[in-house]
C-alpha positions in Angstrom: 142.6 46.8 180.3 143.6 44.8 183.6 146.4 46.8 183.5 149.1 45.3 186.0 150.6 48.2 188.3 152.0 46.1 191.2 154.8 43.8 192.0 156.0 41.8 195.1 159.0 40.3 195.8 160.5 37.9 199.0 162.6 40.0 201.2 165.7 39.1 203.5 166.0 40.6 206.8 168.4 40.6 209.2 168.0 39.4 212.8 167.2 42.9 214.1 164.2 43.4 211.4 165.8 46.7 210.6 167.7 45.8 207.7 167.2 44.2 204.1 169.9 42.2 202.1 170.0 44.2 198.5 172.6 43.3 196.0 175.1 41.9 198.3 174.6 44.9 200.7 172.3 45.3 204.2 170.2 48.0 203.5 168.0 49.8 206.3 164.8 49.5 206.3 162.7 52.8 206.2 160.5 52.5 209.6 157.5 55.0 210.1 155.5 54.8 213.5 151.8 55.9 212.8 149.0 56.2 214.4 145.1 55.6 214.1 142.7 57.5 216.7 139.4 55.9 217.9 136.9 57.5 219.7 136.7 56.5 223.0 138.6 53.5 222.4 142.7 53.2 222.6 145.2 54.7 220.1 146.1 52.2 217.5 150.2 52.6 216.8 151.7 50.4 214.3 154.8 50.5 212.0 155.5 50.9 208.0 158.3 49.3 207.8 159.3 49.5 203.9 162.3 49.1 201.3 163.1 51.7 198.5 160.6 49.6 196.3 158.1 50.2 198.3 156.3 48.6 201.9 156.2 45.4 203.5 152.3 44.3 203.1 152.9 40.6 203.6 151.5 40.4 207.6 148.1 42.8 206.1 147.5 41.8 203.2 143.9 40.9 202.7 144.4 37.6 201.3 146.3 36.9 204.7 142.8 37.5 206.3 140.7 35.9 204.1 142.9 32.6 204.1 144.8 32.6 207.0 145.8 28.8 206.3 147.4 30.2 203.6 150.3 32.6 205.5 153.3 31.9 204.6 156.5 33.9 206.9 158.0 35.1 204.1 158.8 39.1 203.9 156.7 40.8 200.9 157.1 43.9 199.9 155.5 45.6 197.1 156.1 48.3 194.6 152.9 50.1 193.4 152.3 52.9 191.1 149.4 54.5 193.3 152.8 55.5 195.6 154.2 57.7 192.4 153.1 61.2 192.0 150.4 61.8 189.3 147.7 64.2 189.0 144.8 62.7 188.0 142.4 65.6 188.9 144.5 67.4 186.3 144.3 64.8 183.8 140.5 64.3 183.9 140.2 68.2 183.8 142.5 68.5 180.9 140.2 65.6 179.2 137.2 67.9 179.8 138.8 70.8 178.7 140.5 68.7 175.4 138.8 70.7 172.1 140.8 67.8 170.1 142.1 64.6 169.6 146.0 65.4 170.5 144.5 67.3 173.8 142.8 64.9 174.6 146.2 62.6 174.1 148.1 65.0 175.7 145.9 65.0 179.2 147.1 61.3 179.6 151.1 62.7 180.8 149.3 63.6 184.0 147.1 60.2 184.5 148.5 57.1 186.5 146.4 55.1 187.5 143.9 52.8 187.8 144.1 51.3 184.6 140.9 52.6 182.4 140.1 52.2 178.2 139.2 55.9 177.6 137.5 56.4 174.1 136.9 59.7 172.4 134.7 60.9 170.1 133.6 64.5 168.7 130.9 66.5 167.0 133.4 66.0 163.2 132.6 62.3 163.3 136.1 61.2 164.9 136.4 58.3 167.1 139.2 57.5 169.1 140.7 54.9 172.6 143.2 55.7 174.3 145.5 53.4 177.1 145.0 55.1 180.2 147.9 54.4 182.9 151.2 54.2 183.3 153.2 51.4 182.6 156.2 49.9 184.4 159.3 49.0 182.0 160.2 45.5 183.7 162.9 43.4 182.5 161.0 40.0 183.7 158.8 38.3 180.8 155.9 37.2 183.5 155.3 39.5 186.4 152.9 37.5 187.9 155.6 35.6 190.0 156.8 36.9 193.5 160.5 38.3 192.6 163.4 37.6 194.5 163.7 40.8 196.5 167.6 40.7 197.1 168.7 41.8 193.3 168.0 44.5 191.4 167.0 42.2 188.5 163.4 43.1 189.0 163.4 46.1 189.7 161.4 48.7 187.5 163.4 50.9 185.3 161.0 53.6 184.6 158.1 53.7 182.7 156.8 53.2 179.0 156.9 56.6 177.3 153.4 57.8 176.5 153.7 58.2 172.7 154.3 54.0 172.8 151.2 53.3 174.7 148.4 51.6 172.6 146.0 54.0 171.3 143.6 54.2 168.0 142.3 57.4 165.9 139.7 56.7 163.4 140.1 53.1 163.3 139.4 51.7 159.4 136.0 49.4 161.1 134.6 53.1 162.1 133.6 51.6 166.1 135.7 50.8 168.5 134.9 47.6 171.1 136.6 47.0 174.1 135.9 45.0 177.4 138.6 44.5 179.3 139.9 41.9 177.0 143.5 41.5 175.2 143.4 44.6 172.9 146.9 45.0 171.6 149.0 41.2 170.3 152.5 40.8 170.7 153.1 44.1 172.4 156.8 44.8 173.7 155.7 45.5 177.0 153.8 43.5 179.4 150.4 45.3 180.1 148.9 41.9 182.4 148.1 38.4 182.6 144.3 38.7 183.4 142.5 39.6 180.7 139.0 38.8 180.1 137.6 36.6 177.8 137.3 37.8 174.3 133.5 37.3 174.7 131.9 40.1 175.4 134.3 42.1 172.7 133.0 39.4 170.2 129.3 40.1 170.8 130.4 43.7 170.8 131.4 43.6 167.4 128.8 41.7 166.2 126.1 43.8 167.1 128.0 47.0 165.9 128.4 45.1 162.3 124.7 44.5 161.9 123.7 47.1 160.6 125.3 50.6 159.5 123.2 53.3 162.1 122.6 53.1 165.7 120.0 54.8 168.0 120.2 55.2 172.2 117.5 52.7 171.7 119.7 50.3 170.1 122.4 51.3 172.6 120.3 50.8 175.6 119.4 47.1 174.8 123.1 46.2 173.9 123.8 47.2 177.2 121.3 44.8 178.5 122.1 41.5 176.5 122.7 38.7 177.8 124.0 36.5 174.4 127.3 34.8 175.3 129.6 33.8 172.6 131.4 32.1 175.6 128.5 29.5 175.9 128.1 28.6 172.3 132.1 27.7 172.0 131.7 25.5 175.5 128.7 23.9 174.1 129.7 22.6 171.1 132.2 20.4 172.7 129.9 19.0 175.2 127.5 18.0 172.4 130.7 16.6 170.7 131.6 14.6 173.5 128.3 12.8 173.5 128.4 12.1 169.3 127.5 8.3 169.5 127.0 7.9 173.2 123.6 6.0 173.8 122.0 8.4 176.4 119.4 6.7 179.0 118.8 9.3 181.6 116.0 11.4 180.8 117.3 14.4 182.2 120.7 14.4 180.6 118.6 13.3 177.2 116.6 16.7 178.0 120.1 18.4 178.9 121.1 17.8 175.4 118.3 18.7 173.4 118.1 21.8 175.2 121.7 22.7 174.5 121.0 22.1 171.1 118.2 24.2 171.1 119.8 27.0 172.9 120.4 31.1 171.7 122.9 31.2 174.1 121.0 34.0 175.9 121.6 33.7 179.6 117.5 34.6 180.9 117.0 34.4 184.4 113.7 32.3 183.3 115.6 30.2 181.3 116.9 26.5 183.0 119.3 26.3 179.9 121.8 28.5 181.5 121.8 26.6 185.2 122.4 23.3 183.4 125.4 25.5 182.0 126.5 27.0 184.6 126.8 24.1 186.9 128.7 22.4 184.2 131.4 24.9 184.5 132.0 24.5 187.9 132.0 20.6 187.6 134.5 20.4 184.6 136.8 22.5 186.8 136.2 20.7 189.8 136.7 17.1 187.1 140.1 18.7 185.5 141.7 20.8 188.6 140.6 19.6 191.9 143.1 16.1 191.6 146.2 18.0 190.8 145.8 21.3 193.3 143.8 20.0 195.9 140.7 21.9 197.6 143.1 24.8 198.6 145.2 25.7 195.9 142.1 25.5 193.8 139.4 28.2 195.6 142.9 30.3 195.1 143.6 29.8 191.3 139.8 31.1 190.5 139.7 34.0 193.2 139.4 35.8 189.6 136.9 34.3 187.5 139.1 35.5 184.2 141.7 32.7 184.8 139.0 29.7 184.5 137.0 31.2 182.3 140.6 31.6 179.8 141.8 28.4 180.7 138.8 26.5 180.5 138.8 27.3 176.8 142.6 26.6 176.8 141.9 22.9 177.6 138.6 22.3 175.8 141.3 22.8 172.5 143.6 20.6 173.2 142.3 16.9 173.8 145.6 15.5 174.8 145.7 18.0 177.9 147.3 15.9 180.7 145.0 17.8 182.9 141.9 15.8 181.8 143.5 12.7 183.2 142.0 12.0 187.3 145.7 10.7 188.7 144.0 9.3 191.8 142.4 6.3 189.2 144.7 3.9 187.8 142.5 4.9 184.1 143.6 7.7 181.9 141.0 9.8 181.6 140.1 11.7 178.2 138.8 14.9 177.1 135.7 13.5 176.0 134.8 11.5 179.5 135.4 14.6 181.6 133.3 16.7 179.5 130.6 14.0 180.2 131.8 13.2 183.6 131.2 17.5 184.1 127.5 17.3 183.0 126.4 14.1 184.8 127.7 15.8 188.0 126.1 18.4 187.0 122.7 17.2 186.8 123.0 15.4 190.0 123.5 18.3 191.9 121.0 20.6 190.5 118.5 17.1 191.1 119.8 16.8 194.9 119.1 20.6 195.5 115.9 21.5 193.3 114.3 17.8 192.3 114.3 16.7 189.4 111.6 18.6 187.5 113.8 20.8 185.6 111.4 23.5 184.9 111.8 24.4 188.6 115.6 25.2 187.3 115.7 28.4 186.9 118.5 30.5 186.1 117.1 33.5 187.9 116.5 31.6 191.2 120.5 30.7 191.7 121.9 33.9 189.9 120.9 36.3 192.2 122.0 40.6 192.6 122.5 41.6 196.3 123.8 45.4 197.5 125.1 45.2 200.3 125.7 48.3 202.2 129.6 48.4 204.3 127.4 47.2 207.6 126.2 44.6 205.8 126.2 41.1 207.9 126.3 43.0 212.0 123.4 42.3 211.6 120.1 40.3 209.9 117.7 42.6 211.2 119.4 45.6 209.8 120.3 44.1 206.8 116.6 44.1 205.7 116.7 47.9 205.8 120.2 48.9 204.4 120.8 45.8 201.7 119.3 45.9 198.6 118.3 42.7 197.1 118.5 39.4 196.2 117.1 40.7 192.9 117.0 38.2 190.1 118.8 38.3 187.3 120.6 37.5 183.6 123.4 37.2 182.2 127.1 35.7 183.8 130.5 37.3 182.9 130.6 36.3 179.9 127.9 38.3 178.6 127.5 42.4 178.1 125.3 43.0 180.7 128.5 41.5 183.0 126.8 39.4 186.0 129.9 37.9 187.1 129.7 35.1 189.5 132.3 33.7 191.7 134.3 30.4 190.8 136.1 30.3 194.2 133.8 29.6 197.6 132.5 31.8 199.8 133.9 33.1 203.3 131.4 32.7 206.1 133.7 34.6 208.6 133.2 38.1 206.2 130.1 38.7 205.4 131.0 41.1 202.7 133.2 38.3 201.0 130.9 35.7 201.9 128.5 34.8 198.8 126.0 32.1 197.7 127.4 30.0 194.2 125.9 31.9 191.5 125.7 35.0 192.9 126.4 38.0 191.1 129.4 39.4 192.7 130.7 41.8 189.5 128.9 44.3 187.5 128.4 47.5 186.0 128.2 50.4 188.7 126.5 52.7 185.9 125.0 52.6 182.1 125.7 55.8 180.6 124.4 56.6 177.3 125.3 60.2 175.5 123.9 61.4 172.0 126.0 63.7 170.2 122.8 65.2 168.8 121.1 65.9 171.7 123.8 67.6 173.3 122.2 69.1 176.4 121.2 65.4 178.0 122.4 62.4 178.6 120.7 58.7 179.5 122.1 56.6 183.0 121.2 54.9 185.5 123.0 53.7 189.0 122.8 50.1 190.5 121.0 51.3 193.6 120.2 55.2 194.1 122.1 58.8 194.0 122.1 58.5 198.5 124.1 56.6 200.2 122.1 57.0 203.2 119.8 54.4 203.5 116.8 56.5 205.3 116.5 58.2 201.8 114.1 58.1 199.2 116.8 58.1 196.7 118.8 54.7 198.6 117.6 52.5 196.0 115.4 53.9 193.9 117.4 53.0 190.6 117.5 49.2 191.5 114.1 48.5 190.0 115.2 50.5 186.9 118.8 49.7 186.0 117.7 45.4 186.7 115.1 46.1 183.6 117.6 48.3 181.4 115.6 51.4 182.3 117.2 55.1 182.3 117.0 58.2 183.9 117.2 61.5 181.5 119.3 64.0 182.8 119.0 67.5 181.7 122.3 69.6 181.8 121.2 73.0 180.6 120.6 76.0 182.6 117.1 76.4 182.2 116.5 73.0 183.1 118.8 72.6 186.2 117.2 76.3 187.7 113.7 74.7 187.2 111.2 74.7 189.9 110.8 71.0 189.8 114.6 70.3 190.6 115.2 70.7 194.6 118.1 73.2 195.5 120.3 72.1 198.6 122.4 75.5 199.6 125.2 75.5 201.7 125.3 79.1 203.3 128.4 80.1 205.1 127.2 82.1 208.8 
C-alpha cells in the first residue's frame, strides 16, 4: 500500500541549539546523551536532540550519506509512527488466533506499522483485504513536502479510526488483486504519493478472469510471469511516433519489427526487452535531464515508482512542455523525443555489445545479486558469501517484480552501488497455501533458511526460487517428529 507514516519539517533553533521556535514560543529541545560500546575500540557518545514531534535526523540521515553534495543546514525533524506504542506481536497473534472475519478485523486495533495489504480467506469460501497500519489525520493535502516546523499547522491530529480504513469482504469479482498499487480513489485521507504502477494489478486480474478454477500449479506460474501490461502501453506510442517516418537504419528497422512482434514478456533470452529497457532510461534522460540537471534527476527516480507513473503521465499528453529540450532554440515534440529515446537507445546498446543484436540479451544486463551485509570489504570474500549475478526476467513492472534502479549507482557503498539493470527489488518469498490440503504449504526463499554462509542451507533455494521451483513443507505432527527431519535441542545445564 506504500502507506506514508513519516513527516519532516524545517526547524528554527536558537543560537544555543537548545531551543525550537513553536507557534510564536521557544520551546526546549528534548536532549538525550547515549551511548554505543565497541569492543576494544572507544565509546561512541552522541546526542538525540528532538522536538515534541519527534527527532532531529537531518545531520544522519542516510540520504545525507549517500549524496553528501546534497546537505543542506537546515534543521529536520521528523515525526514517525514506528515512535507510537503498538503491539504488533499481539496483532499478528490475534490474526492467527482470528476464527472469523470480524476477528480477524478486530486484531488490526493493535497493528501500526509497516504498511502491509493483509488478505483473508477461510475454509466457508470467504475472501477478504484488509488496510494494515495506522494512519495519520493531517490537515495538509500533499505530505510529501518538508513542513514548516514553527506552526502547528502540520502537525498530526490523531489518527484515522479503524472502522474508516479501506477494507473489502466478499468482494462481488470473487478475487481480490493487489500490488502495491492505488487501491482505494478519492479517499478522504491521504494514504501516499508512491504508489506503484497499476501493472502488475492489471495482469493480476487478467489472469484470475480467465478462467473460473485455479490450481497451486496455476498459482505457481503466475507468480513467475513475466507479461508487462506496462510495456504494451509504452510501446504503442513508440510505434505511433514512427507512423510515416521512412526508417534507414537497419537496426532501428529491426527495433520496430520486433516491437511489433513482441508478447510483452520480459525473458532473460529475449533482446526485445533490452531494446525496451534502454529506451526507458533514454526518454527520461530526453524529457528530464534539461530541466533538473544530472543532480536533481538521480534524486527524482531514487524510487523507480515515480518514473515509471510519470512516464505514462507524459506519454498522454502530447503538449507536455517537458518534451521540449530548452537548451535548443527548436521546440521539441512528443513524437521526436519518443524517437530521439530509441535512437539513443540503440546507439548505446551498439557502443557497449556491437551491433549484432542477437548478442542483446535481456538476461546478460538484468542481473540478481545477494549480497550478504559484508558484501564489498572485500572481492575475495565476496565469492564465498554473495550469491549471484544470476540471470534473470522480468522488471518492476511485471509479477515476478525484478525491479531495477532508474537512479545511478554509488561506488563509495558497495551495498548501494549497483550495475544499470540490475535487479535491486524483489520478492523475499513465494508462498503458496491450499485450503484443501491443509497440513502443507508450497515456498520458497531467495537464497536459503541460514544466514551463515559456511552452511549447506546459505543458498540452496537460489537455484529453485530463479526457476519458480518450491519447497513442500509438512506442518503435521507426524511429519515434523519424522526421522528424516534433523532435531536441534537447546538443553538448559
Amino acid at each position: 500500500m506504500m502507506l506514508d507514516d513519516a513527516d519532516f519539517y524545517v526547524e528554527k533553533l536558537d543560537s544555543t541549539q537548545k531551543k525550537y521556535l513553536f507557534n510564536d514560543e521557544w520551546k526546549s529541545l528534548s536532549i538525550i546523551k547515549d551511548t554505543i560500546k565497541v569492543k576494544n575500540e572507544k565509546e561512541i557518545v552522541f546526542e538525540i536532540k528532538s522536538t515534541h514531534r519527534g527527532p532531529i535526523i537531518s545531520n544522519i540521515h542516510p540520504f545525507s550519506v549517500l549524496y553528501p553534495e546534497s546537505k543542506s543546514s537546515a534543521m529536520i525533524s521528523m515525526r514517525w509512527l514506528g515512535a507510537d506504542f503498538s503491539d504488533e506481536l499481539y496483532a499478528f497473534y490475534s490474526i492467527d488466533k482470528a476464527k472469523s472475519w470480524n476477528e480477524f478485523k478486530s486484531a488490526f486495533q493493535y497493528y501500526g506499522l509497516p504498511g502491509q495489504n493483509f488478505v483473508y480467506a477461510d475454509k466457508s469460501g470467504n475472501i477478504g483485504y484488509m488496510f494494515g497500519g495506522r494512519l495519520p489525520l493531517r490537515n495538509a493535502v500533499n505530505p510529501t513536502f518538508i513542513y514548516d516546523g514553527t506552526t502547528d499547522k502540520y502537525d498530526w491530529k490523531g489518527l484515522v479510526p479503524i472502522n474508516e480504513l479501506p477494507s473489502i469482504f466478499k468482494p462481488l469479482t470473487n478475487y481480490i488483486a493487489t500490488a502495491n498499487n492505488k487501491l482505494v480513489k478519492d479517499f478522504k485521507y491521504h494514504i501516499s504519493n508512491i504508489w506503484e504502477p497499476s501493472s502488475r494489478s492489471e495482469r493480476i486480474q487478467t489472469l484470475l478472469t480467465a478462467k473460473e478454477k485455479h490450481s497451486v500449479e496455476d498459482y505457481k506460474k503466475y507468480q513467475m510471469d513475466i507479461t508487462s501490461p506496462y510495456a504494451e502501453k509504452i510501446v504503442k506510442h513508440i510505434l505511433s511516433s514512427f507512423e510515416g517516418i521512412k526508417v534507414v537504419d537497419a537496426n532501428l528497422n529491426s527495433a520496430l519489427q520486433m516491437f511489433r512482434q513482441w508478447d510483452f514478456k520480459m525473458n532473460e533470452f529475449s533482446q526485445v526487452p533490452t531494446i525496451y529497457a534502454m529506451f526507458l532510461k533514454c526518454f527520461l534522460q530526453n524529457t528530464l535531464l534539461d530541466e533538473m540537471g544530472k543532480d536533481l534527476l538521480n534524486e527524482y527516480v531514487f524510487i523507480a515508482n515515480v518514473p515509471y507513473r510519470v512516464t505514462l503521465k507524459m506519454l498522454a499528453d502530447s503538449s507536455n512542455s517537458w518534451f521540449d529540450n530548452i537548451s535548443t532554440p527548436k521546440i521539441e515534440s512528443k513524437n521526436e523525443i519518443i524517437r530521439k529515446s530509441l535512437s539513443d537507445a540503440l546507439s548505446d546498446l551498439e557502443n557497449s555489445f556491437g551491433r549484432d543484436v542477437a548478442k542483446w540479451q535481456w538476461g546478460s544486463l538484468h542481473k540478481a545479486t545477494f549480497k550478504h551485509s559484508f558484501s564489498g570489504a572485500s572481492s575475495l570474500l565476496d565469492k564465498f558469501i554473495n550469491i549471484g549475478p544470476l540471470s534473470i526476467g522480468g522488471d518492476g513492472t511485471t509479477l515476478f517484480n525484478t525491479e531495477y534502479p532508474f537512479k545511478e549507482g554509488i561506488k563509495s557503498y558497495p551495498l548501494f552501488d549497483h550495475g544499470q539493470f540490475d535487479n535491486i527489488l524483489g520478492p523475499t518469498m513465494r508462498y503458496i497455501f491450499d485450503f484443501s490440503k491443509p497440513d502443507e504449504f508450497n515456498m520458497v526463499l531467495t537464497t536459503g533458511q541460514s544466514g551463515n554462509f559456511m552452511s549447506e542451507h546459505y543458498g540452496d533455494m537460489s537455484e529453485l526460487w530463479l526457476r519458480g521451483n518450491y519447497v513442500t513443507v509438512r506442518t503435521d505432527e507426524q511429519s515434523i517428529k519424522s526421522d528424516r527431519n534433523k532435531l536441534f535441542r537447546i538443553i538448559r545445564k
